[in-house]
N, C-alpha and C positions, 0 to 999 in steps of 0.2 A: 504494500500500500504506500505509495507516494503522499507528498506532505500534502497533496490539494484534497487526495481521495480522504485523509484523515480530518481534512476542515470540514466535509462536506459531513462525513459521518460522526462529528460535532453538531452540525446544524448550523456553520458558517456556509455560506452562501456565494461569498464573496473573496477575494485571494487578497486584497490590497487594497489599503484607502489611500484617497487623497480628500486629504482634510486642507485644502488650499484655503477654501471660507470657511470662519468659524463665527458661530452669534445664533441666537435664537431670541424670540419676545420671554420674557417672565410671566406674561400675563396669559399663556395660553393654559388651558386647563390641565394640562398632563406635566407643567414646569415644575411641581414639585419636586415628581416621580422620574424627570427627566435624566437618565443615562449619561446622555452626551455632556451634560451640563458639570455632571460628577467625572467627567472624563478629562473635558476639559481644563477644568480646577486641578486636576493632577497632572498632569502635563505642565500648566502654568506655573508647577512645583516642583516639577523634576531637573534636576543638577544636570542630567546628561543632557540638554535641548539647550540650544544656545540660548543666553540670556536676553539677545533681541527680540526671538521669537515666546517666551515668555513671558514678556512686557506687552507683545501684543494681547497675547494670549487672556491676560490680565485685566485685558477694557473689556472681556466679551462676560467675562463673570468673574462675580465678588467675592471674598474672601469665605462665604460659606457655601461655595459651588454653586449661585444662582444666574441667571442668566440676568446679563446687566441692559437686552435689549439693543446693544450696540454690536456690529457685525466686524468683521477682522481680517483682511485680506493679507496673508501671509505668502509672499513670496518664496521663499525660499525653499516653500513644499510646492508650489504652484507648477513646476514643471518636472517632477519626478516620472509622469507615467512616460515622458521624451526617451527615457534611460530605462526602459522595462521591453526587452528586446523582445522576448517570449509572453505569448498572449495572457494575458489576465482578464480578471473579473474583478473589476476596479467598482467600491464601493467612495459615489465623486459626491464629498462636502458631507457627510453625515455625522458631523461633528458639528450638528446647529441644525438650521434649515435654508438653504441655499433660496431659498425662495418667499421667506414667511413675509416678504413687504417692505422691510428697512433695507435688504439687504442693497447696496449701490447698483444699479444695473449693469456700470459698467464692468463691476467685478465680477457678475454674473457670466458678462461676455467675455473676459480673459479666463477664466475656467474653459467655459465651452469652445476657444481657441486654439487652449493646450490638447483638449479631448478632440480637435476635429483634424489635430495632426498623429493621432494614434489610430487607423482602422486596427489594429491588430487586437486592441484591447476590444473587451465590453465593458461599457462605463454603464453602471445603477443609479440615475437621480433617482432622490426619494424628498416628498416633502406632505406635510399637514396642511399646507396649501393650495389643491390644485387649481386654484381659480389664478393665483400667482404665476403659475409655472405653462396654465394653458395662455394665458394674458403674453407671459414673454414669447413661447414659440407662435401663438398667432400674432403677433408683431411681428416678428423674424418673415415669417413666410407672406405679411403685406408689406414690407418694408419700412414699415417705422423705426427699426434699429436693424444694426448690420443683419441680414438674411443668412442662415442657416439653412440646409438641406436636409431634408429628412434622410437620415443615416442609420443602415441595420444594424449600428451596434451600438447603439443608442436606444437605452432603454428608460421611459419617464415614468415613474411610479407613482403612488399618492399611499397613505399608512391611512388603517380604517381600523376602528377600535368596535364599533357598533352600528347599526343598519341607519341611525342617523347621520352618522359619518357617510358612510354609503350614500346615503340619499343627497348629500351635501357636495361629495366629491365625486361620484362616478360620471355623471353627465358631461363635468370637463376633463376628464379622462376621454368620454366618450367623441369630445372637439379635437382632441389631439387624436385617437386612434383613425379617424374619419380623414384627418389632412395625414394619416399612413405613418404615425411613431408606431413604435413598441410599447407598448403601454403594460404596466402590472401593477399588481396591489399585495402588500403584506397587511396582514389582520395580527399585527398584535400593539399589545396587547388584545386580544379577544376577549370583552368583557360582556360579550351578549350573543344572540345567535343574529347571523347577516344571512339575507339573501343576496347572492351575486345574481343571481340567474336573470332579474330584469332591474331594469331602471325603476325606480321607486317613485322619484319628481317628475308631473305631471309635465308635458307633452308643452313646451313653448319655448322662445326667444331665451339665451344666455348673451347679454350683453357687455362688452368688456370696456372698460375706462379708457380704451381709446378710442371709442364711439364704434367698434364694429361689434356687431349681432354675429349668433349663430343659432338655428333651431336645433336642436334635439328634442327626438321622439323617446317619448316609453317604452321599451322594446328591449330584447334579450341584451342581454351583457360578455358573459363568458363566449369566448371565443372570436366576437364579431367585435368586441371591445379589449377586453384583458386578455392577455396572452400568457401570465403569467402569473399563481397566487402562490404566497409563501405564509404560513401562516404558525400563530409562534403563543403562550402566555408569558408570562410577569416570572422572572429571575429573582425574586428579592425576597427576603423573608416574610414582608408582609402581604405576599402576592395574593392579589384577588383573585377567588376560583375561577374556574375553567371547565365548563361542565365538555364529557367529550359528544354527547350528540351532536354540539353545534359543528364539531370539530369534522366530525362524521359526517357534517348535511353538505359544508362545505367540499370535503372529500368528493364524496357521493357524485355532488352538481360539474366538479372540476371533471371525474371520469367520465361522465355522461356526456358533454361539452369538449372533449377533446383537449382540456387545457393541463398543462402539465401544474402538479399541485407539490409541493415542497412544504414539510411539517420541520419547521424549527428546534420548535421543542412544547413537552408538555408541561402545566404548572396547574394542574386540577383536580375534580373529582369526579367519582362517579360511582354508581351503587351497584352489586356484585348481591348474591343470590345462595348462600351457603345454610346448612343445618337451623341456623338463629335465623331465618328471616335473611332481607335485606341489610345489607351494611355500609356502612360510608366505605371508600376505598380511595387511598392518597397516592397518585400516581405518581408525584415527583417531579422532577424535572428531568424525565424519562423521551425520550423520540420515539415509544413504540405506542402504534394505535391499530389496536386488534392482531396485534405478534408480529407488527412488519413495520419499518420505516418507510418513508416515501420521499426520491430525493428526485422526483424530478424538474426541470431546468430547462428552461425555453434558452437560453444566450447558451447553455451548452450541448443542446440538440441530442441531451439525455432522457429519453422516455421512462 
């Protein structure tokens, strides 16, 4: 087993980040429980990173791992996938959110510069934004800011936590898969059951801040929209349950749908059938659902 096949049957995803933008809002509902926000603060502490990049590090969050709302263009990571000869699965800006609103636009566009001179790589954006992320690439593609071409190894994601989420962000997934990106979604945390299988918001105009519309209908999701679900619970000790039905329905809808589904990891419960009746049962942070992982990977053309 090579070092990628080992990340994969971790329930890593991805071979490599580039953390070139760093920043996120405080005020989003998840910045408590935020990962990156605790990532970042440790890094912004670590002795081995040079001191410059530290001090940036420093304005994007406060001394007790919050997000300070201010965004961070670090150069000096900014062009590392240049020097990555052999292909990866580059995990781009997920040390914040490359897209949450403050972030400069211009630095949005030297990221997606460096990435548009790697075809070799597959680059993952990922953001809680996608009305941000659909707003930039539909600019690009009328020209309001430098143009971009839609690129197969460019993959634009959105994270969904609950079917409001869903209802909130798949339609502008739905704007992007329509002008022909790669579109995916990670569901973790999972804190409720989702349906992918249709659009949930009703049938009209998405209007974007630089006066262009687009209509999206109501209509199927998996496969004619996301190409790709990865879907994961809560890491942390005080992680909110994880029932595995929903885990299962999502399962279920991806094989049905053709779409390849990738199980992170589990962090839940579920009830089991022995001598005593029914009983609570603590799966852990376990990858196995129903005695088999599932690693499959649209950018790796792994069924």
């Amino acid at each position: 087993m090579n070092w990628i096949e080992k990340r994969r049957a971790k329930g890593l995803f991805w071979d490599k980040d580039l953390s070139a933008v760093v920043g996120c809002s405080p005020d989003m509902p998840c910045a408590p429980r935020c990962w990156a926000s605790k990532l970042a603060w440790r890094m912004s502490r670590n002795s081995s990173i040079p001191m410059a990049i530290r001090e940036k590090l420093s304005r994007a969050v406060d001394s007790k791992g919050n997000w300070t709302g201010k965004s961070v263009l670090i150069l000096e990571w900014l062009h590392k996938p240049l020097h990555w000869r052999k292909p990866r699965v580059i995990a781009t800006c997920w040390v914040g959110d490359l897209f949450y609103g403050k972030v400069i636009p211009a630095h949005i566009e030297r990221v997606v510069e460096v990435v548009d001179k790697c075809p070799q790589h597959a680059f993952l954006f990922l953001t809680k934004q996608a009305h941000h992320l659909s707003l930039f690439f539909e600019d690009s593609l009328n020209k309001v800011r430098k143009p971009f071409k839609v690129r197969p190894n460019w993959w634009l994601g959105t994270t969904i936590t609950c079917q409001a989420d869903a209802d909130e962000r798949l339609p502008y997934m739905a704007t992007l898969a329509d002008a022909g990106w790669n579109t995916w979604v990670i569901l973790e945390p999972m804190l409720g059951p989702v349906d992918l299988m249709h659009i949930k918001a009703k049938s009209g105009w998405i209007s974007f801040r630089n006066g262009t519309s687009q209509y999206v209908s109501s209509g199927p999701i998996l496969n004619q929209v996301i190409k790709q679900v990865i879907l994961g619970g809560e890491n942390s000790p005080n992680a909110r349950p994880l029932e595995l039905d929903w885990v299962r329905k999502v399962r279920d809808d991806c094989k049905a749908a053709g779409v390849p589904f990738f199980l992170k990891m589990l962090n839940g419960v579920d009830y089991g059938m022995d001598s005593n009746g029914w009983q609570r049962v603590d799966y852990g942070w376990g990858r196995l659902l129903d005695g088999r992982t599932h690693d499959a990977l649209a950018w790796e053309n792994k069924p």
